[in-house]
mmCIF file as Biopython writes it, N, C-alpha, C and O atoms, coordinates in Angstrom:
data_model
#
loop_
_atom_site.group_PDB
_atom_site.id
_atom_site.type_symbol
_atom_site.label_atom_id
_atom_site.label_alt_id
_atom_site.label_comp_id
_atom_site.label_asym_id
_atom_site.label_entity_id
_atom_site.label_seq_id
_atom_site.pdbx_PDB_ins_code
_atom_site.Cartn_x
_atom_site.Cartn_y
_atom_site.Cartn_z
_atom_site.occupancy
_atom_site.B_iso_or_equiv
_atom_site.auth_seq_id
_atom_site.auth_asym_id
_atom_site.pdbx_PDB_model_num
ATOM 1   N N  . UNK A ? 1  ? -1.429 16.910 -7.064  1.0 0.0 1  A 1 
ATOM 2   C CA . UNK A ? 1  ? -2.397 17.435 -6.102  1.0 0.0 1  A 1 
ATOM 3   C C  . UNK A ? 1  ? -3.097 16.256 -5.419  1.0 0.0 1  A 1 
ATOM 4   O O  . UNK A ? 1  ? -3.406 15.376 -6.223  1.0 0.0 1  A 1 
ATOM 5   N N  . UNK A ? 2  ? -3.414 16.019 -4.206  1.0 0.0 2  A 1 
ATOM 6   C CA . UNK A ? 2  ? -4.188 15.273 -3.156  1.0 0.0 2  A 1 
ATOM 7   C C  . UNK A ? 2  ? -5.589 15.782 -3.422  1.0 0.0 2  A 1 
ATOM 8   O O  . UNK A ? 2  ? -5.855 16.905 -3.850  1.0 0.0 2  A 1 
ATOM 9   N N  . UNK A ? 3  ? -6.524 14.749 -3.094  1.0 0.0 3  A 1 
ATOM 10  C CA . UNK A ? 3  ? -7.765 14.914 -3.236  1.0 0.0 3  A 1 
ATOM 11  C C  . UNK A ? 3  ? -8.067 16.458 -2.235  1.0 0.0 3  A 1 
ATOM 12  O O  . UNK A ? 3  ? -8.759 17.287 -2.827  1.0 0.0 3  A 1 
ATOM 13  N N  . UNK A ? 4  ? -7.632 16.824 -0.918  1.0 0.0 4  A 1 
ATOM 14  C CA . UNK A ? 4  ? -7.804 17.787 -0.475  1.0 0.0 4  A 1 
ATOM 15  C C  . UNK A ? 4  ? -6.902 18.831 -0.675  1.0 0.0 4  A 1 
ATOM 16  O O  . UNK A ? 4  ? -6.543 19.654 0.167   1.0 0.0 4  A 1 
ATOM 17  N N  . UNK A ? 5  ? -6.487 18.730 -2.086  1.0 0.0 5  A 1 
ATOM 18  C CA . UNK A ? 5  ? -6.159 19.724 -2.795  1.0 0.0 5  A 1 
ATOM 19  C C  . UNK A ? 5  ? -4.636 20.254 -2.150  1.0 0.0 5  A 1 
ATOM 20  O O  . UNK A ? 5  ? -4.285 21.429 -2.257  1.0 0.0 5  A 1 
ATOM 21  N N  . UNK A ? 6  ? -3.826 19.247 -1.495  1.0 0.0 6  A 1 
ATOM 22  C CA . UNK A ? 6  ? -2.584 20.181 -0.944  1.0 0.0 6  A 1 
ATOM 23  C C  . UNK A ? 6  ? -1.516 19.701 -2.558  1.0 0.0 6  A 1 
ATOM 24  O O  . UNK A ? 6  ? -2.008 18.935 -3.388  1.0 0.0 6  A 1 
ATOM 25  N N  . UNK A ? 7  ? -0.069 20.301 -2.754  1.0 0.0 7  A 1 
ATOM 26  C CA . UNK A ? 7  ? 0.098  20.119 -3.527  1.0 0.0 7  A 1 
ATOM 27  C C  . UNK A ? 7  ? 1.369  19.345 -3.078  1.0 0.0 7  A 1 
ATOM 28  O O  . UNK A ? 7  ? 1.887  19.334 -1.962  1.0 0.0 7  A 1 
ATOM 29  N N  . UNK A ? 8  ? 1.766  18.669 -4.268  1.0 0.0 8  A 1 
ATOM 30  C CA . UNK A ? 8  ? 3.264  17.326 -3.962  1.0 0.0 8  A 1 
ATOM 31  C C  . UNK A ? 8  ? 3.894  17.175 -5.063  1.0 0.0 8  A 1 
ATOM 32  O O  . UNK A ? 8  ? 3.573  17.052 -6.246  1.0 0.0 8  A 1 
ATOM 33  N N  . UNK A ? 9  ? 5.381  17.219 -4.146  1.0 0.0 9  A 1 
ATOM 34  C CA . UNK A ? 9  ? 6.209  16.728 -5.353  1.0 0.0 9  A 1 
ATOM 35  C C  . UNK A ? 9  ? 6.619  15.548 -4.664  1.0 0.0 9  A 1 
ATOM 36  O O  . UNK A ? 9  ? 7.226  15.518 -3.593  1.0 0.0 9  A 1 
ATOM 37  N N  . UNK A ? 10 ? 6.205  14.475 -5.423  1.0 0.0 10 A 1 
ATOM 38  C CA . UNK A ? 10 ? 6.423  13.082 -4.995  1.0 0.0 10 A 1 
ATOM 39  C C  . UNK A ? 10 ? 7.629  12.320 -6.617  1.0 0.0 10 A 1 
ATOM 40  O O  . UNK A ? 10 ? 7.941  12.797 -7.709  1.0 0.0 10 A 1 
ATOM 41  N N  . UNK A ? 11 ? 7.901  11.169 -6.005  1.0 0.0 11 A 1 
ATOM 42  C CA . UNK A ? 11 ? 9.236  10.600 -7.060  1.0 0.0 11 A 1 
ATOM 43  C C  . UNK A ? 11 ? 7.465  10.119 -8.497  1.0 0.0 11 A 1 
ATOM 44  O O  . UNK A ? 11 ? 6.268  9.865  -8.359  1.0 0.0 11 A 1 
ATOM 45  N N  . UNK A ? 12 ? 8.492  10.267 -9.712  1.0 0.0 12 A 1 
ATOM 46  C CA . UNK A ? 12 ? 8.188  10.178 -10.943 1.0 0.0 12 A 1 
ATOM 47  C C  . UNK A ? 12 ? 7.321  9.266  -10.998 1.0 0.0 12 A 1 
ATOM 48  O O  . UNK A ? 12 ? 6.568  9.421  -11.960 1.0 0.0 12 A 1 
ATOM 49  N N  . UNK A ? 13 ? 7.053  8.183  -10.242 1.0 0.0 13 A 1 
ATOM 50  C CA . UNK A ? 13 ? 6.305  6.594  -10.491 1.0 0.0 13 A 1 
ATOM 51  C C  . UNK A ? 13 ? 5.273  6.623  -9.064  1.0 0.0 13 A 1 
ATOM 52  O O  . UNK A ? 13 ? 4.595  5.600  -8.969  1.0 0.0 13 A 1 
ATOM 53  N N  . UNK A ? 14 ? 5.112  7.405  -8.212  1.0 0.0 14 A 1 
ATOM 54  C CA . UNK A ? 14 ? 3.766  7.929  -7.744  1.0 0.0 14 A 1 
ATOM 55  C C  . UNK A ? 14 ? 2.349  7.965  -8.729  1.0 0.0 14 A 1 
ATOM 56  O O  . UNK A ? 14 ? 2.391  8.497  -9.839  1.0 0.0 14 A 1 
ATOM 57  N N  . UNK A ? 15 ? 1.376  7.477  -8.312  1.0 0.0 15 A 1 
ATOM 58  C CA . UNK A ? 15 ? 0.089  7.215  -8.965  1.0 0.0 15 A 1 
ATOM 59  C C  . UNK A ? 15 ? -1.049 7.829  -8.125  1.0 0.0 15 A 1 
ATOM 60  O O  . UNK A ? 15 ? -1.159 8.015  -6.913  1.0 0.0 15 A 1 
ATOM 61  N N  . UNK A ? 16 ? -1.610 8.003  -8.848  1.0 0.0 16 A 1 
ATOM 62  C CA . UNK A ? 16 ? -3.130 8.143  -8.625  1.0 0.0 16 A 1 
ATOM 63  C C  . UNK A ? 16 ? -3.917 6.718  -7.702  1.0 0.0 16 A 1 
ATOM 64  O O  . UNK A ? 16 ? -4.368 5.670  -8.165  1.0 0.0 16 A 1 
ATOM 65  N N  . UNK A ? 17 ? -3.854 7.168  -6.347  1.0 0.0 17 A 1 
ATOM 66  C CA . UNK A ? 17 ? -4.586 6.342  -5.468  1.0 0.0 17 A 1 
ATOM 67  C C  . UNK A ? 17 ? -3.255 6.129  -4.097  1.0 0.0 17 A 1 
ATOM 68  O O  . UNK A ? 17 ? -3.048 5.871  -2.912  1.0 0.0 17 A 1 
ATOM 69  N N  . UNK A ? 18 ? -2.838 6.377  -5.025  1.0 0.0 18 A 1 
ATOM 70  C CA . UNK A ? 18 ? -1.248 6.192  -3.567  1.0 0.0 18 A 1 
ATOM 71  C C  . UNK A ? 18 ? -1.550 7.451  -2.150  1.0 0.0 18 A 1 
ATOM 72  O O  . UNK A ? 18 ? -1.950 8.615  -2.128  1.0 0.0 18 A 1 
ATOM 73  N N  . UNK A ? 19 ? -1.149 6.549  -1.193  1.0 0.0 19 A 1 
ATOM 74  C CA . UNK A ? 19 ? -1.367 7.397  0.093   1.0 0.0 19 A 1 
ATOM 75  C C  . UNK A ? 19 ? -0.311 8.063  0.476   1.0 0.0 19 A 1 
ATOM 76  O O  . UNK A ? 19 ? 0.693  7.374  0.654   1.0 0.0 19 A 1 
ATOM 77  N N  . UNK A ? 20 ? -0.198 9.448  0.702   1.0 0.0 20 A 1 
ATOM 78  C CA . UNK A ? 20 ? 0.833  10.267 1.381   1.0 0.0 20 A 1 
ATOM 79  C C  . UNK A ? 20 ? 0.518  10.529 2.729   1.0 0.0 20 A 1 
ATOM 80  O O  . UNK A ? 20 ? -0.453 11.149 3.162   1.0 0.0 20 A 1 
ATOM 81  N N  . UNK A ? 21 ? 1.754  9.810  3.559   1.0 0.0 21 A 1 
ATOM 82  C CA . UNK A ? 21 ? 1.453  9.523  4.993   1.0 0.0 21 A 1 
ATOM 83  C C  . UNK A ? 21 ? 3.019  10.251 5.648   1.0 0.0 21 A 1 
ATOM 84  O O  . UNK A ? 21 ? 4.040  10.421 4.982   1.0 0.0 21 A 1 
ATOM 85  N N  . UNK A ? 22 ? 2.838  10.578 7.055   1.0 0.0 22 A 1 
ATOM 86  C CA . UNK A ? 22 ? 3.467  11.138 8.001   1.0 0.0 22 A 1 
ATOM 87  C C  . UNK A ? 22 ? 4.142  10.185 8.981   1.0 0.0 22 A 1 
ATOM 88  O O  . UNK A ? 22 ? 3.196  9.760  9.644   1.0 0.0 22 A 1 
ATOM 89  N N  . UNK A ? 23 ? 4.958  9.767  9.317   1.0 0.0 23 A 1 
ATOM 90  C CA . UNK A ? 23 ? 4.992  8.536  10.349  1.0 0.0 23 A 1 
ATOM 91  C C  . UNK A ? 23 ? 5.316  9.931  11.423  1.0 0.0 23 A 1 
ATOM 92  O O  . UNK A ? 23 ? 5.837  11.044 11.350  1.0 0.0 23 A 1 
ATOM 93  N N  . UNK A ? 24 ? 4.567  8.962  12.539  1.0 0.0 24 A 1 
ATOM 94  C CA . UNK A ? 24 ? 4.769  10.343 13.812  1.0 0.0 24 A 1 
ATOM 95  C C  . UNK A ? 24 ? 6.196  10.054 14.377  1.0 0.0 24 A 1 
ATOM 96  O O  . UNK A ? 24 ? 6.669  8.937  14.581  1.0 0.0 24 A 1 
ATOM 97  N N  . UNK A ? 25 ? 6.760  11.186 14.579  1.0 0.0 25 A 1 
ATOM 98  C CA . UNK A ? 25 ? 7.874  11.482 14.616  1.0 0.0 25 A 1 
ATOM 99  C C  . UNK A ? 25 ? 8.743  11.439 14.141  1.0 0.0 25 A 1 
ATOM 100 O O  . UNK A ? 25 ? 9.820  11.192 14.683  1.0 0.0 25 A 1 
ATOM 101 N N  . UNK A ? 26 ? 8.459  11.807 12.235  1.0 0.0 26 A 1 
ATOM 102 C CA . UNK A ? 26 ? 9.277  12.250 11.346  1.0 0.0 26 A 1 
ATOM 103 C C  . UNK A ? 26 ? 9.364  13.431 10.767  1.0 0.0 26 A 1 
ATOM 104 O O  . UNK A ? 26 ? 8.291  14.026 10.867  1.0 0.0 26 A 1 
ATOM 105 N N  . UNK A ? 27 ? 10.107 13.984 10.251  1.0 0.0 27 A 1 
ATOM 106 C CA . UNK A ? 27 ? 10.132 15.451 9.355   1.0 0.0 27 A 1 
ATOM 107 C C  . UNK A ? 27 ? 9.337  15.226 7.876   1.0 0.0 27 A 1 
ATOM 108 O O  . UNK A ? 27 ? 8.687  16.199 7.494   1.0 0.0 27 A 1 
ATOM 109 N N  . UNK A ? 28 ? 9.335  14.248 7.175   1.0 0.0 28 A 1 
ATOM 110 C CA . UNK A ? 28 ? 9.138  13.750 6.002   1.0 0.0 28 A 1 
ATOM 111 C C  . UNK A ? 28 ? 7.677  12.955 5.938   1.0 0.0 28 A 1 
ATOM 112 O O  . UNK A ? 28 ? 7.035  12.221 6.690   1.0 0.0 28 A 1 
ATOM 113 N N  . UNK A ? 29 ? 7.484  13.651 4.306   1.0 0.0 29 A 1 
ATOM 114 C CA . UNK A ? 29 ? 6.457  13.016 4.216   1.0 0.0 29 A 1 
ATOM 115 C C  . UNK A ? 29 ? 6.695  11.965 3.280   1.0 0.0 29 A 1 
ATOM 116 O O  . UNK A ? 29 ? 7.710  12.100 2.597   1.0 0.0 29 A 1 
ATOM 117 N N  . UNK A ? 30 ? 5.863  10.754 3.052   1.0 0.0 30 A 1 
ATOM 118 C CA . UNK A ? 30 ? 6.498  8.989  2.340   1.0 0.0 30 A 1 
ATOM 119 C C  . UNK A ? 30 ? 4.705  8.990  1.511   1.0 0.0 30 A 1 
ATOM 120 O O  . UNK A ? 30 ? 3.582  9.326  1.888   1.0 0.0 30 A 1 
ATOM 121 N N  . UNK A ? 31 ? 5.388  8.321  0.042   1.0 0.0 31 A 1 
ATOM 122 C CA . UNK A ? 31 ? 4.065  7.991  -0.555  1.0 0.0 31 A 1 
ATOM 123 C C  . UNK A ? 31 ? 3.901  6.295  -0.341  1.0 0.0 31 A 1 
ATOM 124 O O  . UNK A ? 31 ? 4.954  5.659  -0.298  1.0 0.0 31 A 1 
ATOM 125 N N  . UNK A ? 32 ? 2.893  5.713  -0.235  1.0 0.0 32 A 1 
ATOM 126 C CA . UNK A ? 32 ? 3.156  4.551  0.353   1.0 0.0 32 A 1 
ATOM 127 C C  . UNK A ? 32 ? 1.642  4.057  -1.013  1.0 0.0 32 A 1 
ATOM 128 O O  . UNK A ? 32 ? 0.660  4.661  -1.444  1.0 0.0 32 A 1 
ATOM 129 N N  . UNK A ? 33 ? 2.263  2.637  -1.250  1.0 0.0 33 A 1 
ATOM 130 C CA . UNK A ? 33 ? 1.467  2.201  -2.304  1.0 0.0 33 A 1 
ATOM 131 C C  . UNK A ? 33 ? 0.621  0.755  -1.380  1.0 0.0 33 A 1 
ATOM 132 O O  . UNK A ? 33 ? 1.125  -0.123 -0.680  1.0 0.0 33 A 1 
ATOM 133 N N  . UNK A ? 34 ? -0.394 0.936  -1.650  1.0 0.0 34 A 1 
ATOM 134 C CA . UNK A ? 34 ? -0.952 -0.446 -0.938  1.0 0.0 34 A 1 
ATOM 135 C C  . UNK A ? 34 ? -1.130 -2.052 -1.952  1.0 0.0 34 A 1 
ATOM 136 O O  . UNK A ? 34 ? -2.067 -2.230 -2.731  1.0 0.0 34 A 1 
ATOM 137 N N  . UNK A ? 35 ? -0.417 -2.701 -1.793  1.0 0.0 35 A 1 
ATOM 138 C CA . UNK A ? 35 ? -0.470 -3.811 -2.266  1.0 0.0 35 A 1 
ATOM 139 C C  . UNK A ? 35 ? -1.232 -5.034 -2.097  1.0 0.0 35 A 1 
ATOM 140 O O  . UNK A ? 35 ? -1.550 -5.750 -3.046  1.0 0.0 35 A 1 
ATOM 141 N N  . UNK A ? 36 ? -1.598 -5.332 -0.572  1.0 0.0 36 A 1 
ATOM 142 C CA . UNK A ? 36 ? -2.196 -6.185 -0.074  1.0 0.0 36 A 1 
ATOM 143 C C  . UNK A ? 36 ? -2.827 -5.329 1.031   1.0 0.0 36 A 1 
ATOM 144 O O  . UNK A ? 36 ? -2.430 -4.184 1.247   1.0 0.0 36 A 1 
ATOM 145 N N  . UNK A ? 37 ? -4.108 -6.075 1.933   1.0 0.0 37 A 1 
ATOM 146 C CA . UNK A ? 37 ? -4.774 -5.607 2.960   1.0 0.0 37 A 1 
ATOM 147 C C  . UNK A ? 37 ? -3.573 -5.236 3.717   1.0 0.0 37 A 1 
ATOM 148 O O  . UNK A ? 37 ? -2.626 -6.009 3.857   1.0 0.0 37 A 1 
ATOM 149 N N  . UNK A ? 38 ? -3.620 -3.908 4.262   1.0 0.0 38 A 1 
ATOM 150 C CA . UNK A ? 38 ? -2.208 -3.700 5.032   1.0 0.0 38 A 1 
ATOM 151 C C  . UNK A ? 38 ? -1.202 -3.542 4.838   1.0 0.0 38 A 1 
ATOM 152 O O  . UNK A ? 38 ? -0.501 -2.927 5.642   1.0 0.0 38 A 1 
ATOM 153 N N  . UNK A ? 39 ? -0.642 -4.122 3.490   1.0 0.0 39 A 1 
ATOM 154 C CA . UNK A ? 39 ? 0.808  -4.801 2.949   1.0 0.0 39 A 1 
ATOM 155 C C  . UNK A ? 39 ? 0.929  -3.470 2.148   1.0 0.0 39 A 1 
ATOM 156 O O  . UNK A ? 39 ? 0.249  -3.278 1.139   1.0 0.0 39 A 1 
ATOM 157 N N  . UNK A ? 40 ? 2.189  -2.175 2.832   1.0 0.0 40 A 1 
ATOM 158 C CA . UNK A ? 40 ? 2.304  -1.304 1.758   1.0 0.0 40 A 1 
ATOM 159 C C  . UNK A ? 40 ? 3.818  -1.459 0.953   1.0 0.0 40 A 1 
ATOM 160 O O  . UNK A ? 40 ? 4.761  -2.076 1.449   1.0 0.0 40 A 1 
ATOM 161 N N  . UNK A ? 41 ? 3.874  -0.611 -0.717  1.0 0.0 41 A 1 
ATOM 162 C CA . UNK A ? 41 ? 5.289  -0.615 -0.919  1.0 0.0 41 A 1 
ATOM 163 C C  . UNK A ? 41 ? 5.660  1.121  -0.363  1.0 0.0 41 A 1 
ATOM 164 O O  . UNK A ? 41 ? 4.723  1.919  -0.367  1.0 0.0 41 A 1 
ATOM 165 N N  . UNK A ? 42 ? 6.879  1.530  0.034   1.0 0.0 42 A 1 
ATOM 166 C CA . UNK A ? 42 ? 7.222  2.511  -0.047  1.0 0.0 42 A 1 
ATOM 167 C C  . UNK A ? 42 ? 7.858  3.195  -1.159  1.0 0.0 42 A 1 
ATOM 168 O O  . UNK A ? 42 ? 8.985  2.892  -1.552  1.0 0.0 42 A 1 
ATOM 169 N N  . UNK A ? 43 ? 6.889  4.449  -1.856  1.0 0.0 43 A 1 
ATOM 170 C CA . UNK A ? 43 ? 7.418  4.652  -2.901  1.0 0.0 43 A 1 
ATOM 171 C C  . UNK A ? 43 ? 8.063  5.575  -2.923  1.0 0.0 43 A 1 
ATOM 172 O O  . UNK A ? 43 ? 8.647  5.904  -3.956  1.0 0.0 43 A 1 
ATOM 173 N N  . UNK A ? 44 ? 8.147  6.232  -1.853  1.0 0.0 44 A 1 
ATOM 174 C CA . UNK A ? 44 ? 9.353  6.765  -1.893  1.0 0.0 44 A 1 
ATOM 175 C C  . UNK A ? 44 ? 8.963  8.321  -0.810  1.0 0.0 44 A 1 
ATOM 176 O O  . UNK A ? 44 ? 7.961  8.431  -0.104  1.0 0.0 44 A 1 
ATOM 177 N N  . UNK A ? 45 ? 9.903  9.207  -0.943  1.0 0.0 45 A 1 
ATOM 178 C CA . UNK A ? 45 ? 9.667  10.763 0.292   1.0 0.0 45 A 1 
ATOM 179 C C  . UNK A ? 45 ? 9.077  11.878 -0.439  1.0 0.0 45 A 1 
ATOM 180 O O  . UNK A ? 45 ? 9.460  11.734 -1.600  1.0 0.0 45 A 1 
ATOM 181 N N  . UNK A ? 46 ? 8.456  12.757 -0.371  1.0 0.0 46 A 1 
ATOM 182 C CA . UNK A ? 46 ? 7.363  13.264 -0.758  1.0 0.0 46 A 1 
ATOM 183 C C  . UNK A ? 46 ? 7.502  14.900 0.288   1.0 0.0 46 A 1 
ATOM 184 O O  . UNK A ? 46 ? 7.581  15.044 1.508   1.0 0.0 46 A 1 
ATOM 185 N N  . UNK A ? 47 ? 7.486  15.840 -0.752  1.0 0.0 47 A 1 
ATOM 186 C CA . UNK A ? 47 ? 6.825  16.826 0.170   1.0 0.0 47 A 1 
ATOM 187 C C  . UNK A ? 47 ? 5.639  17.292 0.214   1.0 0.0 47 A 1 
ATOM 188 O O  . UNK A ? 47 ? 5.235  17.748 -0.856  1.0 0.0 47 A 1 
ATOM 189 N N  . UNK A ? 48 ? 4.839  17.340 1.211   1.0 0.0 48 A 1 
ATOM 190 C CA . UNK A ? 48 ? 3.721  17.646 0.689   1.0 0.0 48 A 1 
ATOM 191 C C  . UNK A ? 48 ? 3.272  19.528 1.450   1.0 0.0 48 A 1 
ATOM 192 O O  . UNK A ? 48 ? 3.161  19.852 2.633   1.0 0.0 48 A 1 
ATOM 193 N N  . UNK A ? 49 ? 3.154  20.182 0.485   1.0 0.0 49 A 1 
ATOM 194 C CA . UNK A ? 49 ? 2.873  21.462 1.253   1.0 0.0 49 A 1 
ATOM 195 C C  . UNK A ? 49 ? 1.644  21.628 2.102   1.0 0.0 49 A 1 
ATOM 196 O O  . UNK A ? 49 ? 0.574  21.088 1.820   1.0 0.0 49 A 1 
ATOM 197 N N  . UNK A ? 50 ? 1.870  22.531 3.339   1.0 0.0 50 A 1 
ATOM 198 C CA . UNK A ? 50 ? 0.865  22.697 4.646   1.0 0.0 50 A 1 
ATOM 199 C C  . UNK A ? 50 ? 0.448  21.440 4.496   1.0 0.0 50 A 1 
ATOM 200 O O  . UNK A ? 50 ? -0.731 21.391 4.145   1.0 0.0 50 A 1 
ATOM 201 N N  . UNK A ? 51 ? 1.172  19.996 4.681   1.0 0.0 51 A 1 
ATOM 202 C CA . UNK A ? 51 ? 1.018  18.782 5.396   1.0 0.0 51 A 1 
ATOM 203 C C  . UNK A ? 51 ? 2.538  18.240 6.135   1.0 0.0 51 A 1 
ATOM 204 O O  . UNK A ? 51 ? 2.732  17.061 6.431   1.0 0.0 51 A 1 
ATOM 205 N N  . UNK A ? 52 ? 3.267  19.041 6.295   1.0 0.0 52 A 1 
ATOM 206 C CA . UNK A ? 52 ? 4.515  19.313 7.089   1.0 0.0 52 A 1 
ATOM 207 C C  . UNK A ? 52 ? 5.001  19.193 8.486   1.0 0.0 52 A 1 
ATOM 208 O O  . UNK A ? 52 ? 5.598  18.333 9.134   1.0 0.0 52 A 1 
ATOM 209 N N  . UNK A ? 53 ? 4.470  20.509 8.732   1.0 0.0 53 A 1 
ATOM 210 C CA . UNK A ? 53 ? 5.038  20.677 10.875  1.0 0.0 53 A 1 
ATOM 211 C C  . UNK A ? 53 ? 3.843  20.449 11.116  1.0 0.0 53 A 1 
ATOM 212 O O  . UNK A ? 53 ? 3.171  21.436 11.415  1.0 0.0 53 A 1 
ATOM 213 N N  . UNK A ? 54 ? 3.246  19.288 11.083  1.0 0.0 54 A 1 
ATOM 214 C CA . UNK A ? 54 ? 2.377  18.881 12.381  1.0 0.0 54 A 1 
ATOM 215 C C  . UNK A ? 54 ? 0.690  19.159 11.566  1.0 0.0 54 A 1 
ATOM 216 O O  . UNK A ? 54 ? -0.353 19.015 12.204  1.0 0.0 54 A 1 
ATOM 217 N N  . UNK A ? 55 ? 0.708  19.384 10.750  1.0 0.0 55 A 1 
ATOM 218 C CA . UNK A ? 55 ? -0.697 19.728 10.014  1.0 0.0 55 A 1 
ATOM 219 C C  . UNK A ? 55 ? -1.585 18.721 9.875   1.0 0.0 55 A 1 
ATOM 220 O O  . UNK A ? 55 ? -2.771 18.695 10.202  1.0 0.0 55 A 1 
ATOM 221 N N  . UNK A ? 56 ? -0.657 17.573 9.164   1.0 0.0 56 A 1 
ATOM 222 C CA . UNK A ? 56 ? -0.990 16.011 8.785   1.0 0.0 56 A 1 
ATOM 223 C C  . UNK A ? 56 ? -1.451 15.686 9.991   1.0 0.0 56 A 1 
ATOM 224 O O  . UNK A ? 56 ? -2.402 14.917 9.857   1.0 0.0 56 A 1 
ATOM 225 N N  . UNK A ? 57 ? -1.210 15.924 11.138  1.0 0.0 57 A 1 
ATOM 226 C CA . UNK A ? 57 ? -2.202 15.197 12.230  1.0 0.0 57 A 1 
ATOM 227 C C  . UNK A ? 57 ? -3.670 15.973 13.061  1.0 0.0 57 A 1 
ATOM 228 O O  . UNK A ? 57 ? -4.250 15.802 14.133  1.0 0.0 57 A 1 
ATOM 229 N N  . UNK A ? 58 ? -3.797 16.684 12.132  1.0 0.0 58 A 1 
ATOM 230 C CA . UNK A ? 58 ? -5.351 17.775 12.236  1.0 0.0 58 A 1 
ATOM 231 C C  . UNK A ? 58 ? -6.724 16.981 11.839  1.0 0.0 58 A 1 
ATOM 232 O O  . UNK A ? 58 ? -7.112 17.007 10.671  1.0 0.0 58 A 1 
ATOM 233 N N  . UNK A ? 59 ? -7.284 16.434 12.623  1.0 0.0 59 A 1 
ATOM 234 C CA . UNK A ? 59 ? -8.229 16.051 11.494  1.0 0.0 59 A 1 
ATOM 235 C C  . UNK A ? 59 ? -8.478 14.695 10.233  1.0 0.0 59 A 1 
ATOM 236 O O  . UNK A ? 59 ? -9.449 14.339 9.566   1.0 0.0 59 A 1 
ATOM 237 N N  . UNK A ? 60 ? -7.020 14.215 10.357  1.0 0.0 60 A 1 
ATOM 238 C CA . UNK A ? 60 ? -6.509 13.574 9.627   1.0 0.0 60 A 1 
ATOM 239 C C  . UNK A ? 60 ? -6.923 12.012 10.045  1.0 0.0 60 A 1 
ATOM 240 O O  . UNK A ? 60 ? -7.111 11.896 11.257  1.0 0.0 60 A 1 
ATOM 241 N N  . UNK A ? 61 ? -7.103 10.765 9.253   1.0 0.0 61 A 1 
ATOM 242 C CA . UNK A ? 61 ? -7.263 9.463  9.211   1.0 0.0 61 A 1 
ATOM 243 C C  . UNK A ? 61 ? -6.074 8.962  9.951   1.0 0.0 61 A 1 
ATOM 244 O O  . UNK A ? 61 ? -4.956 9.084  9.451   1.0 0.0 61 A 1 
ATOM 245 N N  . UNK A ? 62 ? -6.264 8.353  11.222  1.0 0.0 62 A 1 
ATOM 246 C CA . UNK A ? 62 ? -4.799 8.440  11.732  1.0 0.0 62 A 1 
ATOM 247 C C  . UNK A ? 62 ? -4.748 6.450  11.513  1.0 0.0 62 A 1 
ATOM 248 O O  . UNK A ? 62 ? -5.836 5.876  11.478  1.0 0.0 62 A 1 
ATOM 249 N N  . UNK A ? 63 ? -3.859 5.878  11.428  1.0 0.0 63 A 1 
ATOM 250 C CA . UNK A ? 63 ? -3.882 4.205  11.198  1.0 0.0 63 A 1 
ATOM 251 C C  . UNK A ? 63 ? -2.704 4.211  11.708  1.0 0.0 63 A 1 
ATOM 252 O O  . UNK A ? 63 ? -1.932 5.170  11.729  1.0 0.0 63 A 1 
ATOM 253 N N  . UNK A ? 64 ? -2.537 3.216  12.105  1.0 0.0 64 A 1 
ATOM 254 C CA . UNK A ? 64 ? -0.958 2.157  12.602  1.0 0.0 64 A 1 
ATOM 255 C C  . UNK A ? 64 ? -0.344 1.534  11.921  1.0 0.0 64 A 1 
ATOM 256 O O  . UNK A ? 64 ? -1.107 0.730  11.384  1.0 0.0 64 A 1 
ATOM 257 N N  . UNK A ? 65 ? 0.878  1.369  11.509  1.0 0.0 65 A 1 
ATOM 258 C CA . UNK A ? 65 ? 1.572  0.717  11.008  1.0 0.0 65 A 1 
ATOM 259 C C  . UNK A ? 65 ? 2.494  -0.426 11.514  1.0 0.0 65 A 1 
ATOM 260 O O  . UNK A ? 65 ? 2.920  -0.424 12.669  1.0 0.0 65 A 1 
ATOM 261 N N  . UNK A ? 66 ? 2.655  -0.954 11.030  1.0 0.0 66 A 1 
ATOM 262 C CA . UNK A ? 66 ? 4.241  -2.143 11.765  1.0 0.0 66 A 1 
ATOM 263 C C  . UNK A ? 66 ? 4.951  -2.229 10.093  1.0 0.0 66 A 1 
ATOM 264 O O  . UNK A ? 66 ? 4.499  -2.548 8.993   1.0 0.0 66 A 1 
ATOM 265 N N  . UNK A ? 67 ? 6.507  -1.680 10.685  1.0 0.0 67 A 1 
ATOM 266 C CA . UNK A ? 67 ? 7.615  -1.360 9.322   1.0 0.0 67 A 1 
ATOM 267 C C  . UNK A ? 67 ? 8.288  -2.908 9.915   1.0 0.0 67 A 1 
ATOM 268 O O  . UNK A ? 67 ? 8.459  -3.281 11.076  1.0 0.0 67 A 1 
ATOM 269 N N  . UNK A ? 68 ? 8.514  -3.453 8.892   1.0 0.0 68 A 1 
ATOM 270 C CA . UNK A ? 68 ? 9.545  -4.682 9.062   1.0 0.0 68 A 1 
ATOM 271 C C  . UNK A ? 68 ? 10.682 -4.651 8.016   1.0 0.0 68 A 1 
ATOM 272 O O  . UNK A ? 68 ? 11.547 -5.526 8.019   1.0 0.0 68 A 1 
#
C-alpha cells in the first residue's frame, strides 16, 4: 500500500520509502529507488491500482527526469 493508500504489486525487493512513478507517456507504472540527490535505481514495473490511465497525473508531484 502507498501512503495514499492505492494498492501495488511491485517486484519482491521494493521497500518502504521507494517512489512509484509514471513516466508520461507510458502504460506502466516503475518503482524507482533514490540513491543519490536525483540519482535513481530502477527497481523494477509495478502496478499500481487507480494510478493507471492517467490518474497519476491528478494532483500528483510532477518532477523531471533525465534516463541515461
Amino acid at each position: 500500500m502507498t501512503e495514499q493508500n492505492y494498492l501495488v504489486l511491485a517486484p519482491l525487493f521494493a521497500t518502504s520509502g521507494d517512489a512509484d512513478v509514471v513516466f508520461e507517456g507510458s502504460d506502466l507504472a516503475f518503482v524507482l529507488r533514490e540513491i543519490d540527490d536525483c540519482i535513481f535505481n530502477v527497481i523494477g514495473a509495478a502496478y499500481v491500482h487507480g494510478f493507471m490511465d492517467g490518474q497519476a497525473m491528478e494532483g500528483r508531484d510532477i518532477r523531471n527526469f533525465t534516463l541515461i
